[in-house]
N, C-alpha and C positions, 0 to 999 in steps of 0.2 A: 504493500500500500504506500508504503514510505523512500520511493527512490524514483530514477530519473528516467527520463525513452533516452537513450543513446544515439548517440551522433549517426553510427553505423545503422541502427531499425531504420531511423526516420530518415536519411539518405534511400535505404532500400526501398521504402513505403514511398519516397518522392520520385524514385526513378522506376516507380511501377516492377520492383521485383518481387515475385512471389515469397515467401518467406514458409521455412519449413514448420508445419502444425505440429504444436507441442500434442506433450502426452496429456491426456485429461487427466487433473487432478482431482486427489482422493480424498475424502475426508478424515483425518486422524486423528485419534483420542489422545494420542499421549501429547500434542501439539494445543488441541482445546483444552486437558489439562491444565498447560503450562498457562494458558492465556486466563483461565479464572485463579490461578493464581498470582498471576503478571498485575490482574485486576483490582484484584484486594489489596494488593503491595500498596498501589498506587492509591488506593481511597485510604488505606494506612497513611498516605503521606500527608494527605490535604488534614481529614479526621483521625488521629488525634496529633501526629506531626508537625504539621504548618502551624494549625493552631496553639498549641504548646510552645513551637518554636517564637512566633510573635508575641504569645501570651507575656512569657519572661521577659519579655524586651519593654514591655510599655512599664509605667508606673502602677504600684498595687491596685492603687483606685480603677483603672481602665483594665488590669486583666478580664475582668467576664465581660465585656463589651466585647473586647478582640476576639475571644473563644465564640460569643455568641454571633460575629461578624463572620467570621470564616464556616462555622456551623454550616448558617443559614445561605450560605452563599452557595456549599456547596450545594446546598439541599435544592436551591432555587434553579441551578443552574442543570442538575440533571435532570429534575422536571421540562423545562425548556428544550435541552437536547433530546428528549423523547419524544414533545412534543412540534417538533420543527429545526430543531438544530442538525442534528446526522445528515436528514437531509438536506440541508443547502450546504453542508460542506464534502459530504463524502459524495453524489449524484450527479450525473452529467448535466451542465448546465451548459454556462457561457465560459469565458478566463477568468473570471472573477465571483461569479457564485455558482450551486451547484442547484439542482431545481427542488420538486414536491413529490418526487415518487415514491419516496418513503417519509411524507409528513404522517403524524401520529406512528410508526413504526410503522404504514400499511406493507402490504405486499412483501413482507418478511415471510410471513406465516400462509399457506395456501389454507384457508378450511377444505375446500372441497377436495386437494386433496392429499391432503394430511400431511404436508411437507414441508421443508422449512428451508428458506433460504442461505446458501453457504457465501463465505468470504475469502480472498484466494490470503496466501501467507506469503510473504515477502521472497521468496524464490519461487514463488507459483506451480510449485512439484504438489502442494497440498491444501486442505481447502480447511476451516473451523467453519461453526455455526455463525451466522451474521448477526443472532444475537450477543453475542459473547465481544462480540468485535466492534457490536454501537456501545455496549457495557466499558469499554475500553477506552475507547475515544472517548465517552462523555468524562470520565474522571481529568481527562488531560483540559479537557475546556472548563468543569470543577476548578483544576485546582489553579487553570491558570487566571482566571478570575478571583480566585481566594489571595492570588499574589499581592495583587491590586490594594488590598486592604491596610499591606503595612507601610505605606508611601503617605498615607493621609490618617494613622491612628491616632488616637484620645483628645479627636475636634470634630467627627464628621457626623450629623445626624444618622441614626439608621434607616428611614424610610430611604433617605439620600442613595446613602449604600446598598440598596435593593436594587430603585429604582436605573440608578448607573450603570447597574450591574446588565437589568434588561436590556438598557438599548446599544452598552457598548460591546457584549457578548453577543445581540444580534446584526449587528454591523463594525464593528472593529473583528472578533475574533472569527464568526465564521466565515468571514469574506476570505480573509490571511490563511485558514488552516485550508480551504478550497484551490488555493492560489499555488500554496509551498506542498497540498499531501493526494491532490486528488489521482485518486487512479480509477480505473474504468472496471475491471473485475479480472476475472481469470480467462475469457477469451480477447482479451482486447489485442492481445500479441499475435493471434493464431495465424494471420495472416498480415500481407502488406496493406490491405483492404482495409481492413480491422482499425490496424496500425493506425494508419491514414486518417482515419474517423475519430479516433482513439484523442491524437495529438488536438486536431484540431478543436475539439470539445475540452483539453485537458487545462489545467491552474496556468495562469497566468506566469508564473517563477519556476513551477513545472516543466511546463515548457522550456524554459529558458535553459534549463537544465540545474537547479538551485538545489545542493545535497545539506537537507536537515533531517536528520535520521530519527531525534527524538522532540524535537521541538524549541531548536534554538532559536529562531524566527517566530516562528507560530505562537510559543507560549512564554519565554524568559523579557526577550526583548519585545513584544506585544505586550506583554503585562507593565514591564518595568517603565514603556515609554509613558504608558496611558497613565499609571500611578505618578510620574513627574509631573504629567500634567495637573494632574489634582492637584500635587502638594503647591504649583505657583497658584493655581485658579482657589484653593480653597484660602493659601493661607498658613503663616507660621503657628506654632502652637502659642498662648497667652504664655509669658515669660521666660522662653528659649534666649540662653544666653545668660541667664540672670537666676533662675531656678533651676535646681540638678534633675535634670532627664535621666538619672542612670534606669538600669534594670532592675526592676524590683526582684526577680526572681533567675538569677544564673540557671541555677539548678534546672529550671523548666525549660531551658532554652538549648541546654545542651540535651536533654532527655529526647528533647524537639528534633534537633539537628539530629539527632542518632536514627531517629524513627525516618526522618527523611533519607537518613543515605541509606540506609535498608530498604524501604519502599522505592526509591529509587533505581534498585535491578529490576522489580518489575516496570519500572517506566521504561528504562533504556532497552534493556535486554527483551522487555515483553513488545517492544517496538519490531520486532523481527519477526511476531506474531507466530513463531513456532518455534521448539525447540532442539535448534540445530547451530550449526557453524557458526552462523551470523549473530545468534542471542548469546554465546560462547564468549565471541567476541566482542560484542556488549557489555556484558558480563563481565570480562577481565579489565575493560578496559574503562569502567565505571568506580573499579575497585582501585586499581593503580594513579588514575587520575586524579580523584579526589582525597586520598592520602597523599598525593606529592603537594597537593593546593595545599592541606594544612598543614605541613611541614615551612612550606615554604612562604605562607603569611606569618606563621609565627616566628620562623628567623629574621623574616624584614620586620616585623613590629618588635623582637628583642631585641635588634641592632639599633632601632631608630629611637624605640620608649622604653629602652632600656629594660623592660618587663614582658616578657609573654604572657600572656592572658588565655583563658578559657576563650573569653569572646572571641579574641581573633582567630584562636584553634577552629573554633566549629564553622564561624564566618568564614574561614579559607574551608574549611572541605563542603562548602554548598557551596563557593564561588568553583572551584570542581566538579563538582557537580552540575552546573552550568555551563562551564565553558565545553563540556566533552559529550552535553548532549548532541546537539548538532552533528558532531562525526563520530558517535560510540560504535556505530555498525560501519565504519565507514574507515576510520584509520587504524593503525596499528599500534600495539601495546608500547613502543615507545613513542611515537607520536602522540598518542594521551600521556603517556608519564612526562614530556614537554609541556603538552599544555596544560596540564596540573599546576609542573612548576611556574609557571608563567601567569597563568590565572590568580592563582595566590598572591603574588606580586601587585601585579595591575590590579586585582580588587582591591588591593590594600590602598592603595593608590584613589580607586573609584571612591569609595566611605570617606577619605583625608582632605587629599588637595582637589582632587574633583568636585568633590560634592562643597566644597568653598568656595569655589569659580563660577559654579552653578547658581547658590545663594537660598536655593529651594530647601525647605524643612521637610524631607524626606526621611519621616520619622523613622523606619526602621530599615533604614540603607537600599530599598529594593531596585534603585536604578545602578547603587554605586556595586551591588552586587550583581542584579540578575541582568542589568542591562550592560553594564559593560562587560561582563563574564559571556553573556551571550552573541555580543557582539564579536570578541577575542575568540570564541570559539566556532561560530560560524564564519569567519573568515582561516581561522587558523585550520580547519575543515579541508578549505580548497587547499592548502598547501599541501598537510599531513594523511590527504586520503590517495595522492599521487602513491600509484603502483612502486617507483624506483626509490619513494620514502616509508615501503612497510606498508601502504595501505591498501582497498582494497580497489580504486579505481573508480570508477563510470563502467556498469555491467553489459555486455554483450551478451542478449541473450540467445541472437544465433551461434555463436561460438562458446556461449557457454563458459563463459572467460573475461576478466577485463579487458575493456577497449585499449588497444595501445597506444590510442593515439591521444594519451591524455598530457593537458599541458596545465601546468599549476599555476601560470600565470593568466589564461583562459576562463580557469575556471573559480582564482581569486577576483576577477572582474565580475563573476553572474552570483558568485556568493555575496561580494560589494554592492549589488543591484538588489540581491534580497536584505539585506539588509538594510538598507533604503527606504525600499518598498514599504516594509514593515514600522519602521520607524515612523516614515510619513503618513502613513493610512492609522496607525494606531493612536497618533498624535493630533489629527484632524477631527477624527469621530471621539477621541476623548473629550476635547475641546469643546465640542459642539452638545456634547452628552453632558458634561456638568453644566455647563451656560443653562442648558434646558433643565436639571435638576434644581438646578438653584432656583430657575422662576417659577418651579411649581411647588417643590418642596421648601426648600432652602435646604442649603451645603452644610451649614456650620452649626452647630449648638450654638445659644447663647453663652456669653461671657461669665455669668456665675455659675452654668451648669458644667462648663469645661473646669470651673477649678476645681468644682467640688468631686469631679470623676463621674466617667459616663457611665461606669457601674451599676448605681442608684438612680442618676436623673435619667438615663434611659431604659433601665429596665428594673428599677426598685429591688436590683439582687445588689448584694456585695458578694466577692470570690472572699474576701476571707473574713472573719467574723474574731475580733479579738477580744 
């Protein structure tokens, strides 16, 4: 579902050559396995991960606000993809959305006669359930809408955060994940015909040839640009600068980060949607990456602050985590242990001098981690996924082989242009979506309900009771 048509198909498909008809694939249980557990990993990350992970980061008074925020985010947003999200992102549309063939989940399920629609797996040798496979997708639109949440914490009204949530997940995120993941199904290759039909109906970065394996476009840098935008459009927190912002709860936040890098193989690795070579390689390369990221923020933060910290430990292995989405299926075990080390760095860098240049109160780092981690690792992709540097190429699937004719500077130009794309598109409809929240709801708490914590003025709970 998650990779590119090759230079050599669509040459074949344009100069009218036949192309030899694959084997039909089979449906296999021990690959649906993998993927309801790929599943769960992931809703681990958003429910009780992310949550947890922000939760520790805000001030006491705002913890069950953020847990209640991420909660309900997820919960709204996989309602939504059930009800019309899947399809305008995974169905053949235009370059830019995908159409209603499967609104309300229809035409998955035949009643009459009694069958149930399959979904091909990233080498297209074997087929899972298509339920299992909208199950999958929706947690990645879950959680990447949950991201959202810690770029504008303990000032945003909650209806706000609902209402944002609907209209920039239905036009910021599935226009992007249509654009960067569409693919047509399991005969779209069988022939040059196909082919032909195939491309021209296919995403718009798609096309272009744009390698995001797990979501470094689609979810890291889509999330992190939209949350920037909040934090200029909403607004600094009441006495940033003057009052301690620390973490009320370390402890929560690394329990957080751990549940993410765990839930995290099944995002990368479940991204291969079977389990074989490619989730292997995910897999190791998920593991390797983001242990070099926190290695290598915590030796730039002890050499610069003199101190390592927890914070920066866990904060470099999600900036790891990030940067190696994008080419976890895609490069090699030492081109991730690169951009591990490298990620770490430059995040540390994004949270610091970055985010002072910027000026934006991005309360809980998410541009200085996921946007620029995403951006370093979708670009660092096109380098590290070259066949002559360990990785795995641009596939050939008549030859069954990487294309050889891949060039790293080629193909850092269209990973440049996804990045772009996504930036721009996620930053336009952010913009436009809180303008419109604010004139209906309003954006901000008032001034004495922000000091008192949104805890109590928005939801009359406290997290902790002393």
């Amino acid at each position: 579902m998650k990779h590119t048509v090759t230079k050599v198909l669509a040459g074949a498909a344009a100069a009218g050559l036949a192309l030899p008809a694959l084997a039909a694939p089979t449906v296999n249980k021990g690959d649906t396995a993998w993927m309801f557990v790929a599943t769960l990993l992931v809703i681990m990350m958003s429910i009780p991960g992310l949550a947890l992970f922000y939760g520790g980061l805000v001030r006491a008074k705002n913890m069950l606000s953020v847990l209640m925020q991420v909660f309900m985010v997820f919960s709204l947003i996989i309602v939504l993809w059930c009800l019309y999200g899947y399809s305008l992102a995974f169905t053949q549309g235009n370059a830019f959305i995908g159409g209603f063939d499967r609104v309300f989940l229809n035409g998955i399920y035949d009643a009459a006669a009694g069958t149930f629609s399959q979904a091909a797996t990233f080498s297209k040798e074997t087929m899972i359930p298509e339920f299992i496979f909208v199950a999958f997708q929706g947690t990645f639109a879950a959680i990447t809408c949950g991201l959202i949440v810690g770029a504008f914490a303990e000032r945003v009204r909650f209806s706000a955060v609902l209402l944002f949530m609907v209209i920039w997940f239905t036009f910021g995120y599935l226009p992007v994940a249509h654009m960067v993941w569409f693919w047509a199904g399991p005969d779209a290759i069988s022939d040059a015909a196909s082919l032909a039909s195939v491309t021209e109906n296919a995403g718009f970065l798609w096309q272009h040839g744009a390698l995001d394996f797990a979501g470094g476009t689609v979810v890291h840098i889509n999330a992190a640009v939209a949350g920037l935008v909040g934090a200029y459009v909403i607004g600094k927190r009441i006495g940033l600068g003057r009052e301690s912002m620390a973490p009320h709860s370390l402890t929560m936040t690394m329990i957080g980060a751990s549940l993410l890098w765990v839930g995290w193989f099944g995002f990368n690795a479940g991204s291969a949607l079977e389990a074989g070579d490619v989730a292997a390689l995910a897999f190791i390369n998920t593991l390797l990456a983001t242990a070099a990221a926190a290695v290598s923020w915590m030796f730039g933060e002890w050499a610069f602050k003199r101190k390592p910290s927890l914070l920066g430990a866990v904060s470099g292995a999600v900036s790891g985590l990030v940067a190696i989405t994008p080419g976890a299926g895609f490069v090699g075990p030492m081109g991730a242990l690169v951009m591990g080390l490298l990620a770490g760095v430059v995040c540390l860098w994004g949270v610091t001098g970055l985010k002072r240049l910027l000026g934006a109160d991005d309360s809980l780092d998410v541009f200085g981690v996921h946007g620029v981690g995403g951006i370093l690792g979708a670009l660092l992709t096109g380098v590290f996924a070259a066949p002559q540097l360990g990785g795995q190429g641009v596939w050939d699937y008549v030859a069954n082989k990487a294309s050889p004719d891949y060039s790293i500077a080629g193909q850092l130009l269209v990973q440049a242009e996804a990045v772009g794309v996504t930036i721009v598109w996620s930053a336009l409809v952010a913009f436009i979506a809180f303008k419109l929240v604010d004139v209906v709801v309003g954006l901000r708490v008032p001034a004495d309900a922000e000091r008192e914590g949104l805890d109590i003025t928005s939801h009359g709970e406290s997290a902790y009771h002393l």
